[in-house]
N, C-alpha and C positions, 0 to 999 in steps of 0.2 A: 513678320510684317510684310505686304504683299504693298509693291510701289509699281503702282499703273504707267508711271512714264518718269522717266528721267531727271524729267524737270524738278522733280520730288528729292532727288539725291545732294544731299549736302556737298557731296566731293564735284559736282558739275557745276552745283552754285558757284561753289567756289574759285574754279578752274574758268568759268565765264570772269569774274571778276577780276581775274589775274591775268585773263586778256584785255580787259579795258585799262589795266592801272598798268601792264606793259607798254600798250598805247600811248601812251601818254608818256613814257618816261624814253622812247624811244623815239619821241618825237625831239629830243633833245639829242639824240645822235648827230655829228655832221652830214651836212644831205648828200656826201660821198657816200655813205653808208645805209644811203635810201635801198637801193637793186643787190644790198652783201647782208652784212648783219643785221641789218633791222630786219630786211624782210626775211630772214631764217629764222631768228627769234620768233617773230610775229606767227608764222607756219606755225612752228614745234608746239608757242601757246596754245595758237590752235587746233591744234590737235589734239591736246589734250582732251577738252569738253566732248571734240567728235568724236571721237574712239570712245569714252564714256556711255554718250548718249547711243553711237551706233549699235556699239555689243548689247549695251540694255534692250535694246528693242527687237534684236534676233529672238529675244525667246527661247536663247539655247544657254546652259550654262556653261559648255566647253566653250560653242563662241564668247559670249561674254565676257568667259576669263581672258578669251585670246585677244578681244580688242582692248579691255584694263589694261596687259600686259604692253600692251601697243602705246595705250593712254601713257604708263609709267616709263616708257620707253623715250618719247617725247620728252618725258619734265625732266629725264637723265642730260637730252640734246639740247634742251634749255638752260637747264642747268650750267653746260659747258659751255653754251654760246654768253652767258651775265659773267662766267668769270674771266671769257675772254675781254670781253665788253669794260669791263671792269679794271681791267689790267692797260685797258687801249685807251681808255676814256674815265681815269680816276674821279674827275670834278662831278661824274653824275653819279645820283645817287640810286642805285638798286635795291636798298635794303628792304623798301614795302614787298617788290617783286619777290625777294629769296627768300623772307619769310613767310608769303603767302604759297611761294612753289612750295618747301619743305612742310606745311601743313598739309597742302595737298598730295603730296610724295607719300608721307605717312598713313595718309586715310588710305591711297590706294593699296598701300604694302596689306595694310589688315583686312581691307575689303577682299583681296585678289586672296590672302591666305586662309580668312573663311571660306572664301567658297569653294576653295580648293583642297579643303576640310568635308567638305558637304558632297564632290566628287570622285 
């Protein structure tokens, strides 16, 4: 199946999503943590979707696995920054966020080792 842009990709849907519902639950950090963790969190999510969309649109499939790889690299530094966040800040609740990363983690894992099947 041949996908004309990005926007088309379930795993960027998704990865956009997990930016807004980070938004949101980061909003609930102390605003000590406006200029430290939030906004690291905030990056790493976004990174996510840009590294996705970026490599899609090179039109190369070594690029594209290198920016997936990038993408998956992010959700690993997301990852780390919720259970620090977690550890600092027990009363908030992460759970939407970690389950929506680990779906997204997962698509990438299969995505990035088909294509690296295909190369």
């Amino acid at each position: 199946m041949y996908i004309a842009s990005y926007k088309e990709l379930t795993v960027w849907q998704k990865a956009i999503e997990l930016v807004k519902i980070l938004y949101r639950v980061t909003d609930s950090l102390p605003k000590h943590e406006l200029y430290c963790l939030s906004s690291q969190m905030k990056r790493a999510a976004i990174s996510i979707p840009s590294n996705i969309a970026e490599g899609q649109q090179r039109k190369n499939l070594k690029e594209y696995l290198q920016f997936l790889r990038i993408s998956y690299g992010s959700s690993a530094e997301l990852e780390t920054q919720i259970i620090i966040a977690k550890d600092i800040y027990p009363s908030i609740n992460f759970s939407d966020v970690e389950s929506l990363l680990e779906e997204i983690q997962k698509m990438l894992n299969a995505i990035i080792h088909k294509l690296e099947a295909k190369s």
